[in-house]
N, C-alpha and C positions, 0 to 999 in steps of 0.2 A: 359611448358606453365605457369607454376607459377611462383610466384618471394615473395618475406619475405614481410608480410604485415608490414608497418611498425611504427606501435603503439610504440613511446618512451618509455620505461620506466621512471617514474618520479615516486616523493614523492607519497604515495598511499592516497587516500582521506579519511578524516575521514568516518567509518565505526561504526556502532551500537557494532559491537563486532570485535575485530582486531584476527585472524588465529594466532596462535602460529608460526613461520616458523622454523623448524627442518629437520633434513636428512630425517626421516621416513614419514615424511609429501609430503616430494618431491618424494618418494622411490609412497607412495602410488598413488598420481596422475599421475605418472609414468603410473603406473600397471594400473590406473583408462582407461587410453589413450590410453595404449595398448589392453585391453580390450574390449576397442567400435569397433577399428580396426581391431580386430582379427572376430569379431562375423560374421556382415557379409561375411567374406571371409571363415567362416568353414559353409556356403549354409544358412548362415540365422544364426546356431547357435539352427536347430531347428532337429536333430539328439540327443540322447542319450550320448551319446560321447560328444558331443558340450556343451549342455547343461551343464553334469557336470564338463567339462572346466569352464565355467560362475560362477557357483554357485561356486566349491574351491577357485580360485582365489579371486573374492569377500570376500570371506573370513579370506584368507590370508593376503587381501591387510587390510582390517577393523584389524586382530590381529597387524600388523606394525603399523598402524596409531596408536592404543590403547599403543600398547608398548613404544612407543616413546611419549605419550602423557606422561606414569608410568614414566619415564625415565627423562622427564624435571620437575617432580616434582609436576607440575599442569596439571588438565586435563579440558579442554576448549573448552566447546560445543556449535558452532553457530547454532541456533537453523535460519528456514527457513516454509517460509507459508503454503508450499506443504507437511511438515511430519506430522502436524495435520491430514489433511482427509488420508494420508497411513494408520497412525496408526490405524484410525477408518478404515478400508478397511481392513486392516491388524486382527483387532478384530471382525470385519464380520464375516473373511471366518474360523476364529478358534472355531467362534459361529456355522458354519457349519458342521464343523469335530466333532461336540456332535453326540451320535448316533441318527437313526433316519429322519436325515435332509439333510448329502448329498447323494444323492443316488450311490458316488461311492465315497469312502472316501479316498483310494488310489491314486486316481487325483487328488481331492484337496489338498490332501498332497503334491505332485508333484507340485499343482499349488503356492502353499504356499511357499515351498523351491524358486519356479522359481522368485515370487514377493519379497522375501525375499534377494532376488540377488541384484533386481535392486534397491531396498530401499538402501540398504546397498553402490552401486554404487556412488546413489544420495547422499545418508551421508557423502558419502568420499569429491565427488565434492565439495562440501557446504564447509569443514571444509579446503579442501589442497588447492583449486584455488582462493589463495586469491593476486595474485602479476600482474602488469599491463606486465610483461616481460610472466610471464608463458600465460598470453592471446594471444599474439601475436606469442609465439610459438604453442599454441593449433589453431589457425585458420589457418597458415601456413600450418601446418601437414596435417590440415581436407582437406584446399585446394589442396594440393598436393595427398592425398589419395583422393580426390573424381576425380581428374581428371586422372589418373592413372587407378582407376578403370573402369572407364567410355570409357578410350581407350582400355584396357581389353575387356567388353564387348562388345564392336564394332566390332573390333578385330577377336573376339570367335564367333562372330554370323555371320561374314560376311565367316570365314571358318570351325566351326565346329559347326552350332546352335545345333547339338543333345547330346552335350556332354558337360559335366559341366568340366573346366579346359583342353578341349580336352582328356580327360582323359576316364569323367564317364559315361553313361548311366542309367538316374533315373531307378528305377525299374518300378515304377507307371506310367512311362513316362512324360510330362509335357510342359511347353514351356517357358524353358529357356534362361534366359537373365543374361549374366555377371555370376555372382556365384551363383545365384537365381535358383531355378527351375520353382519357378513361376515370369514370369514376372511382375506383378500387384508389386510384393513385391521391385524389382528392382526399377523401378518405386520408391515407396514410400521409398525407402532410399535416392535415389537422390534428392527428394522432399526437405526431409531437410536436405540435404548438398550446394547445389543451392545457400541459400540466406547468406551463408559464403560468398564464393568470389563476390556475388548480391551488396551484402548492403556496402561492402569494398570501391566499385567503386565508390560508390556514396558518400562516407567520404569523412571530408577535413582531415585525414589523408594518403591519397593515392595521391603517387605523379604522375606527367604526364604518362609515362610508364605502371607503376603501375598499374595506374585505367585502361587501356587497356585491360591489359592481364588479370586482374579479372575479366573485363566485359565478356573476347572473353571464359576465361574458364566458367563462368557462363552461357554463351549462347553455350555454348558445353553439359557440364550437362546437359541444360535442353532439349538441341536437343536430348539427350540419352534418356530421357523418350518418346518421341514422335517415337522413333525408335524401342523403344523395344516393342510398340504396347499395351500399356496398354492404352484404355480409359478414366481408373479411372483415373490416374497420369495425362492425358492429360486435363480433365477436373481439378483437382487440380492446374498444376502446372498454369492453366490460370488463375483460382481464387487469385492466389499466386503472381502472377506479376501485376493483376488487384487493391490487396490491397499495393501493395509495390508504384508502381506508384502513387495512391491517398494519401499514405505517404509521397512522393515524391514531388507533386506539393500541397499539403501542405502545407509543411515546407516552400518551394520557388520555387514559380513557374518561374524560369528562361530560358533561352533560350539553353542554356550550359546541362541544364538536357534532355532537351525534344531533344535537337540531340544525346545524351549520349542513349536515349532511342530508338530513333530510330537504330542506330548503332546497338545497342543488338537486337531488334527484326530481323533487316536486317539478321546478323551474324547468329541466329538460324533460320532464312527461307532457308538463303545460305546451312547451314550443310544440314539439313534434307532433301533438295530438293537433293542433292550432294550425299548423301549416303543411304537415305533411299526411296526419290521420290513415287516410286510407292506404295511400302509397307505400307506407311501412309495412302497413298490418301486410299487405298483399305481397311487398318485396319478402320477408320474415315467412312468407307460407309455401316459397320457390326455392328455401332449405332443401325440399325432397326433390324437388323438379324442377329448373329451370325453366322458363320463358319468354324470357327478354331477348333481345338478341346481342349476346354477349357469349362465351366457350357453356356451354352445360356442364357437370357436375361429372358424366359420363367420361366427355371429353377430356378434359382435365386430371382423371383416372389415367386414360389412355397417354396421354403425355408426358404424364409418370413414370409410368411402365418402360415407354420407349426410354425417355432419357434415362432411366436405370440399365438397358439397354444399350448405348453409348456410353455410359461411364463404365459397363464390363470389358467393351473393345479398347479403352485407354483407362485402364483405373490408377495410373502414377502420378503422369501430368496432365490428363487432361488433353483433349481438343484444341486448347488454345483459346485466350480469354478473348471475350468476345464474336467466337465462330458461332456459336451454338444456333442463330437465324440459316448460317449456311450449311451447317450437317446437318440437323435437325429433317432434312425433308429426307433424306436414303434411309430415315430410320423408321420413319413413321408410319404405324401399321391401320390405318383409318383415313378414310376420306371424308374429306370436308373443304366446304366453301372457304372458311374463314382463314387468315393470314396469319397462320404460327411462327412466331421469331421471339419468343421469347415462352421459358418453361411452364410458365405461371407456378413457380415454387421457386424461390431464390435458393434455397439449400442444394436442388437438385444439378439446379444450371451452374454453380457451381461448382460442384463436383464433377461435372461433365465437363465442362470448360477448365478447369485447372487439377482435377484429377483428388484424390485423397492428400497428395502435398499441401494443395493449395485451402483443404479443406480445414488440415490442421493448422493450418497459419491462420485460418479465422477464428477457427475457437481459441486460438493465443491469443488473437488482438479482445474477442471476449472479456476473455479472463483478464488481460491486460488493463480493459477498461471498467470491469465491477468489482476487483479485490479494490484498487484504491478508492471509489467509487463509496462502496459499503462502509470502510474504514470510517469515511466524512458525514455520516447521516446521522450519529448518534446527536440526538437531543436538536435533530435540526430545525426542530420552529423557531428554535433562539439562535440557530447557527446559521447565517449567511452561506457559509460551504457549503455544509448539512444541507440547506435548502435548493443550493443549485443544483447539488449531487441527486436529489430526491425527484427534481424535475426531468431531468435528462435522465435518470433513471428507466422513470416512466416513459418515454417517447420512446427509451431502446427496447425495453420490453415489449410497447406494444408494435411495434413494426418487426422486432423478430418473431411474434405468433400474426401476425397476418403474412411475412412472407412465407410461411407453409402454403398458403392459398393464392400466391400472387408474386406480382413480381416489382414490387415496390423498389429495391436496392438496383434495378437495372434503368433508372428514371433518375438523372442525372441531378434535377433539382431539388430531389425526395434523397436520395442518397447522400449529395453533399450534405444536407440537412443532418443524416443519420452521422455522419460522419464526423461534424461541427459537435456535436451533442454527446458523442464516446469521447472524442479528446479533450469538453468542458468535463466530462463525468472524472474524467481521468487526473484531472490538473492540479497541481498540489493546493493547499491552503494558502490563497492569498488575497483575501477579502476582509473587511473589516467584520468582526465580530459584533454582535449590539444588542444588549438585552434592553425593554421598556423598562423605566421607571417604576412604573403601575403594573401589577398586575391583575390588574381588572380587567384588563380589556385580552390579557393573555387566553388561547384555547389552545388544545392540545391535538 
């Protein structure tokens, strides 16, 4: 259902700082790429095992890039807007690990290694993806792997929903979607894979064809959120096409877009009516009430409360990143079967775990990542930046309104994801530019 997006390569634009281009540079984005790809498909990435998959490779990939940087003689570091508040985030939680301060200093050790991953990811990004030819393989790839997976998932839930690969049986049990055990989390990786083949369609680099097949896989993805029965994503991915569309008739409000629009919403009413029908309509009516067996609506209030609760007993620094599984139970004022270790609201767990310090360094890496972000959009159907920016855009938006509801940034292969997608949002201008000859086939 895909087909090669197809972004020309041409002369590269001037750039604040030009990437050195070498074999170990290509070796590293390599590894960068296969890395995003690998995470969700080992359950998230959020196994033992998985994890330190994540962290050595990282590592390895950063020792190549560094050697071959030794090797060409000069070593040439583009710096980007989002490694200022890491660093400070990064000097937080080491301010944490003094004794004293975190109440379990072995997790945040853990949590340290885990963030030290994805910085390191992000560093690679910044310095190897600097050529307009490796863009248009990297969005290819993504659109081919999210649609791949996405018929996987389908696939896996229409004949074995209880087993992850038809294979496993969680121990904890769960409700399984694609490679996930938690659905919510499925969900929130297709969130931002979506606005890949989304924003494609809507270029004036997508030729007739083309823009079809991006639209029908884009309104396929996002019928898979609405299948696998997560809320949160349902609610996200609405927000998500609600700001893509206002983008959209922005730029130009033409006639050629608004049936372009239609088409995609028709195509994802068609799927989801077609394969998932009732299971919607019925997930969609457990808004008031929960009953599946996942946390209730109740509960989740409740978890609230308390962790608002713990963040009054340390409101500077915080718990300590990554305790929040091991304080969380002296706090909690309700019993229940089910295994709490995570807040289900990233905001909250947050602020519990790194305190109002650690809160303000998120909203800087924010800000850090949509002022230059916004800069790059203007007139982006015709603008290569503009349209990466407008992509990544959308994945950050919607994963920051589903984690009110969830805890998608605590899911190592969901997070690195968010993480890859604020430092592309963030990256200077350095793609080739390309208007059509024709504007016939131009929408707005």
């Amino acid at each position: 259902m895909s087909a090669a997006l197809s972004i020309p390569e041409l002369p590269q634009v001037t750039a604040q700082s030009r990437p050195v281009r070498s074999r170990s540079s290509e070796i590293a984005l390599c590894g960068v790429a296969a890395l995003i790809m690998f995470c969700p498909l080992a359950f998230g990435a959020v196994e033992p095992w998985s994890i330190a998959i994540l962290q050595s490779v990282s590592m390895v990939l950063f020792a190549i890039w560094a050697l071959g940087q030794t090797r060409n003689g000069q070593i040439s570091v583009i710096w980007n807007p989002v490694f200022l508040p890491m660093l400070a985030f990064l000097a937080l939680v080491c301010i944490q690990m003094l004794p004293g301060i975190s109440a379990y200093r072995h997790a945040t050790f853990s949590g340290v290694l885990l963030y030290a991953a994805y910085g390191l990811t992000c560093f690679l990004l910044v310095q190897c993806f600097s050529r307009t030819r490796y863009l248009r393989i990297a969005a290819t790839a993504l659109v081919i792997y999210g649609t791949a997976l996405a018929m996987f998932a389908v696939l896996q839930n229409l004949s074995s929903p209880s087993k992850l690969y038809w294979l496993r049986v969680p121990r904890s049990g769960g409700w399984i979607y694609g490679p996930y055990v938690n659905h919510n989390h499925y969900a929130g990786l297709m969130e931002m894979l979506v606005p890949v083949p989304l924003v494609f369609a809507f270029t004036r680099f997508a030729r007739g064809r083309e823009r079809w097949i991006a639209a029908s896989v884009a309104a396929f993805m996002g019928a898979t959120i609405f299948l696998s029965g997560s809320r949160g994503g349902m609610a996200a991915l609405a927000v998500q096409i609600a700001i893509f569309f206002w983008l959209v008739f922005r730029e130009r409000a033409r006639s050629r877009a608004g049936f372009l629009m239609a088409g995609l919403l028709l195509c994802s009413l068609l799927l989801v009516a077609w394969i998932g029908g009732s299971q919607v309509s019925d997930r969609l009516a457990t808004l008031v009430g929960d009953h599946h067996t996942e946390l209730a609506s109740n509960i989740r209030l409740n978890i609230d409360r308390d962790t608002l609760h713990m963040v009054s007993k340390r409101p500077v620094l915080g718990w300590g990143l990554g305790t929040f599984g091991d304080i969380y139970p002296s706090f909690r004022s309700f019993y229940s079967n089910s295994l709490i270790d995570r807040a289900h609201n990233d905001y909250l767990q947050l602020l519990a775990e790194t305190g109002v310090a650690g809160f303000a360094i998120a909203i800087w890496f924010l800000l850090a990542t949509l002022r230059p972000a916004l800069r790059k959009i203007r007139k982006w159907p015709s603008d290569v930046n503009g349209a990466v920016s407008v992509a990544a855009i959308l994945g950050i938006s919607a994963i920051l309104v589903h984690s009110f509801v969830d805890f998608n940034l605590q899911i190592p292969a969901n997070a690195l994801l968010f993480y890859v997608l604020c430092t592309v949002a963030a990256i200077e201008p350095r793609f080739a530019n390309y208007r059509r000859e024709s504007s016939k086939r131009e929408i707005g």
